[in-house]
C-alpha positions in Angstrom: 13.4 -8.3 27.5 9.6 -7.5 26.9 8.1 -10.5 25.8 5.2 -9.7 23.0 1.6 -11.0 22.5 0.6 -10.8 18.6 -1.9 -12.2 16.9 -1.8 -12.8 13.1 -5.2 -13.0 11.6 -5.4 -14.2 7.7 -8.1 -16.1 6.0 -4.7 -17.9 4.0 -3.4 -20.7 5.9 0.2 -20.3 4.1 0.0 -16.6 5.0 -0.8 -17.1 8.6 2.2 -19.8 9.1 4.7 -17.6 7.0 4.5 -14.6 9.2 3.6 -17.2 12.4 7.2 -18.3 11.8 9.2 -14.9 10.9 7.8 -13.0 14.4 8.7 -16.6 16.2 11.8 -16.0 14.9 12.3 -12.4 15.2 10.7 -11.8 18.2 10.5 -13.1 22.1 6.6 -13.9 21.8 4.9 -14.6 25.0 2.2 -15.6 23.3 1.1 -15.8 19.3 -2.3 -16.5 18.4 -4.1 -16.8 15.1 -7.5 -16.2 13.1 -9.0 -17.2 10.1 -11.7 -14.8 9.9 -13.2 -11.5 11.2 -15.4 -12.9 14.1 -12.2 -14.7 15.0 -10.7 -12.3 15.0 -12.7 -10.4 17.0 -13.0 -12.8 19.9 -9.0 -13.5 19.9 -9.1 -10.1 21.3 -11.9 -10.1 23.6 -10.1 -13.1 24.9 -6.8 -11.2 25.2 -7.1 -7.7 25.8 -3.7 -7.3 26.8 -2.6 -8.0 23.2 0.4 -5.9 21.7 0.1 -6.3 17.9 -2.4 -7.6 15.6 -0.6 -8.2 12.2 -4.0 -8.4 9.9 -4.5 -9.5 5.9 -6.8 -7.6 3.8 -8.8 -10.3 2.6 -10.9 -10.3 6.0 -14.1 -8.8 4.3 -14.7 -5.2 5.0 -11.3 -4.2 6.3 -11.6 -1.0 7.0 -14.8 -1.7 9.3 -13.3 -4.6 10.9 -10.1 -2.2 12.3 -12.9 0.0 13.5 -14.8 -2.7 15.5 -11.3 -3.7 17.0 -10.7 0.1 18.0 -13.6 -0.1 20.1 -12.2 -3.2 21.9 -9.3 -1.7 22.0 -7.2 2.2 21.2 -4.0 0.5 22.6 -3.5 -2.7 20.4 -1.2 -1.8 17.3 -2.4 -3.1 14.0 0.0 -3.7 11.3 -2.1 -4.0 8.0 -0.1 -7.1 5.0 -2.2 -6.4 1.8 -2.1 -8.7 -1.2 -1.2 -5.5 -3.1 -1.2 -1.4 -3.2 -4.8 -0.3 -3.6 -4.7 3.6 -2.7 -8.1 4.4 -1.8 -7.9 0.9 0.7 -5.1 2.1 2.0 -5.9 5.3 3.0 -9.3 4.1 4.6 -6.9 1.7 6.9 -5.0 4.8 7.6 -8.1 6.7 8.6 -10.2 3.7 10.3 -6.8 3.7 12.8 -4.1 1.0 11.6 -0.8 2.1 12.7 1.2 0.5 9.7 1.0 -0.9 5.7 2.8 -3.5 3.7 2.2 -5.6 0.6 2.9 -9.0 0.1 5.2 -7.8 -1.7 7.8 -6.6 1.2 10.9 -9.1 2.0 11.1 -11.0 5.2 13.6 -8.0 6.4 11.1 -4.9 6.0 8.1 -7.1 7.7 10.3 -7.5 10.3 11.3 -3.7 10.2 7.5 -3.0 10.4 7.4 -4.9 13.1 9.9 -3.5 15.1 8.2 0.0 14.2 4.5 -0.3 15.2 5.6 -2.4 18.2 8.1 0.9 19.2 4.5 3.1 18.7 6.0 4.7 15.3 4.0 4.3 12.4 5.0 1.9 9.2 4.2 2.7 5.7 5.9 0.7 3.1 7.4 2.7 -0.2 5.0 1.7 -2.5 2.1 4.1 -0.4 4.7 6.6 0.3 5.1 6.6 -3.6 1.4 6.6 -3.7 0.9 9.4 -1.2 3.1 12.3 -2.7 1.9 11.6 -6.4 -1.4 12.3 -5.1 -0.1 14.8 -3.1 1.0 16.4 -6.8 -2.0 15.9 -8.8 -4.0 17.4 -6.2 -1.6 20.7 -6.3 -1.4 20.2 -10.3 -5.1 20.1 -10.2 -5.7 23.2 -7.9 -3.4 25.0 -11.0 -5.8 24.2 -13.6 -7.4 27.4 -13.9 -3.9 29.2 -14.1 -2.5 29.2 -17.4 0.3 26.6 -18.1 3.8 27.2 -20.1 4.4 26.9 -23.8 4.1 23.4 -24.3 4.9 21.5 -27.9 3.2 18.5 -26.8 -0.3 17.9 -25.4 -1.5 14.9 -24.2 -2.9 13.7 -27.4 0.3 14.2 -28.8 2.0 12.2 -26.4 -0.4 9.6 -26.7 0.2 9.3 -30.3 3.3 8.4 -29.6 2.3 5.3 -27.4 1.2 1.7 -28.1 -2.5 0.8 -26.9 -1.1 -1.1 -23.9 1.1 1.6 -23.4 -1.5 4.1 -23.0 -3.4 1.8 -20.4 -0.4 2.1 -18.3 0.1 5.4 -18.1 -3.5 6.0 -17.1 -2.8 3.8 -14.2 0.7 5.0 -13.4 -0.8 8.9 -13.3 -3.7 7.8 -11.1 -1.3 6.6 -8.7 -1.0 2.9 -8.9 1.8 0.6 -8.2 3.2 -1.8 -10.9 2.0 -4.8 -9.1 -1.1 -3.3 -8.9 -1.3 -2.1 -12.9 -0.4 -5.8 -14.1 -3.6 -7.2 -11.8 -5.9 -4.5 -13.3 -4.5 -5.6 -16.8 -3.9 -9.5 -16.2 -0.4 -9.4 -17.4 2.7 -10.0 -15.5 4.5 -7.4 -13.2 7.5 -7.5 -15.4 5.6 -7.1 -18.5 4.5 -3.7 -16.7 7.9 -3.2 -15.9 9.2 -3.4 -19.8 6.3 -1.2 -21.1 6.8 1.5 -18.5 10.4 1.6 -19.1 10.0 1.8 -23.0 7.0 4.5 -22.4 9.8 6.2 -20.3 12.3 6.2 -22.9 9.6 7.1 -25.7 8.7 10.4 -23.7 12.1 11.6 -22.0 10.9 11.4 -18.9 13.1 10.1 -15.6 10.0 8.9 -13.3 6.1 9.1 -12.5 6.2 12.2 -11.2 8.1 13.8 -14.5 4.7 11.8 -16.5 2.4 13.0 -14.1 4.0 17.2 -15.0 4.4 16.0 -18.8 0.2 15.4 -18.6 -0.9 18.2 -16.7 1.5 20.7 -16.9 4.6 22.3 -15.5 3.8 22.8 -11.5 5.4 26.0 -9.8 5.8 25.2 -6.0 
């Protein structure tokens, strides 16, 4: 059985020893190593250049310049990225820099340790919420490129739909046609998730729509694939 070297590298002690423990227990380690910072990490793999996976926090500083420094060390060492939360433009800039997976802190023990098992099998990891992410930007893109084309009939405009909307609502629905997760919304707005959760289900109900994307065509327009 292949025996694995990781290293976990997290400025958050309780962070590092969470996901310390859950690859101990999930996996046949051969050798697990942690870092508390960048230039830790940094010389963990310079000392170890035979490492498998580096499982790395966003809270490192620079992140996306840090997974470029370790591609220079290293193009074989997987890196499996655990942010505190969905931030799109981050995320992509991981993608791009050359991390080979994403998850929040918001994933259960079971999907880190499907992540795991993933970007240590050379596939690539990408948890819901940017999947989610990904296609609704996808759409606006297309929805944008159809600006200049003339839309269908519509009763309601956005104004009109707005009307219809509480203050608070109408914050939320700028975030959730931008693209951003729920956690993410209730950290721009200082409220809880589940507070989000109410006031996008009510805003849901209010404009007879199923999901995002369904907001996102109510806003900008019908889109004809």
């Amino acid at each position: 059985m292949k025996k694995w070297r990781i290293l976990v590298a997290d400025s958050h002690t309780i962070i590092r020893i969470g996901l310390l423990q859950l690859v101990s227990e999930n996996f046949v380690s051969e050798e697990l190593i942690e870092a508390r910072s960048a230039n830790e990490t940094l010389l963990a793999i310079r000392a170890n250049p035979s490492l498998d996976l580096i499982i790395i926090g966003t809270n490192l500083g620079q992140l996306d310049e840090l997974i470029g420094k370790i591609r220079e060390l290293s193009t074989k060492v997987r890196i499996l990225v655990f942010a505190k939360n969905l931030h799109y433009p981050h995320a992509i800039s991981y993608l791009i820099a050359g991390t080979n997976g994403f998850l929040t802190q918001n994933a259960s023990a079971e999907e880190i340790t499907k992540a795991v098992v993933k970007v240590l099998g050379n596939e690539r990891y990408l948890c819901l919420e940017l999947l989610e992410a990904m296609a609704q930007e996808t759409f606006l893109n297309n929805v944008h490129r159809r600006k200049i084309s003339p839309h269908k009939n519509k009763t309601d405009t956005p104004s009109s739909l707005n009307d219809k909307l509480s203050k608070r609502q109408k914050e939320i629905v700028d975030y959730l046609i931008k693209g951003e997760s729920v956690s993410a919304i209730a950290i721009h707005l200082n409220i809880k998730i589940s507070t989000v959760g109410t006031h996008k289900s009510i805003v849901f109900e209010k404009l007879g729509v199923k999901n995002v994307l369904e907001l996102v065509e109510m806003y900008y327009g019908d889109l004809v694939v």
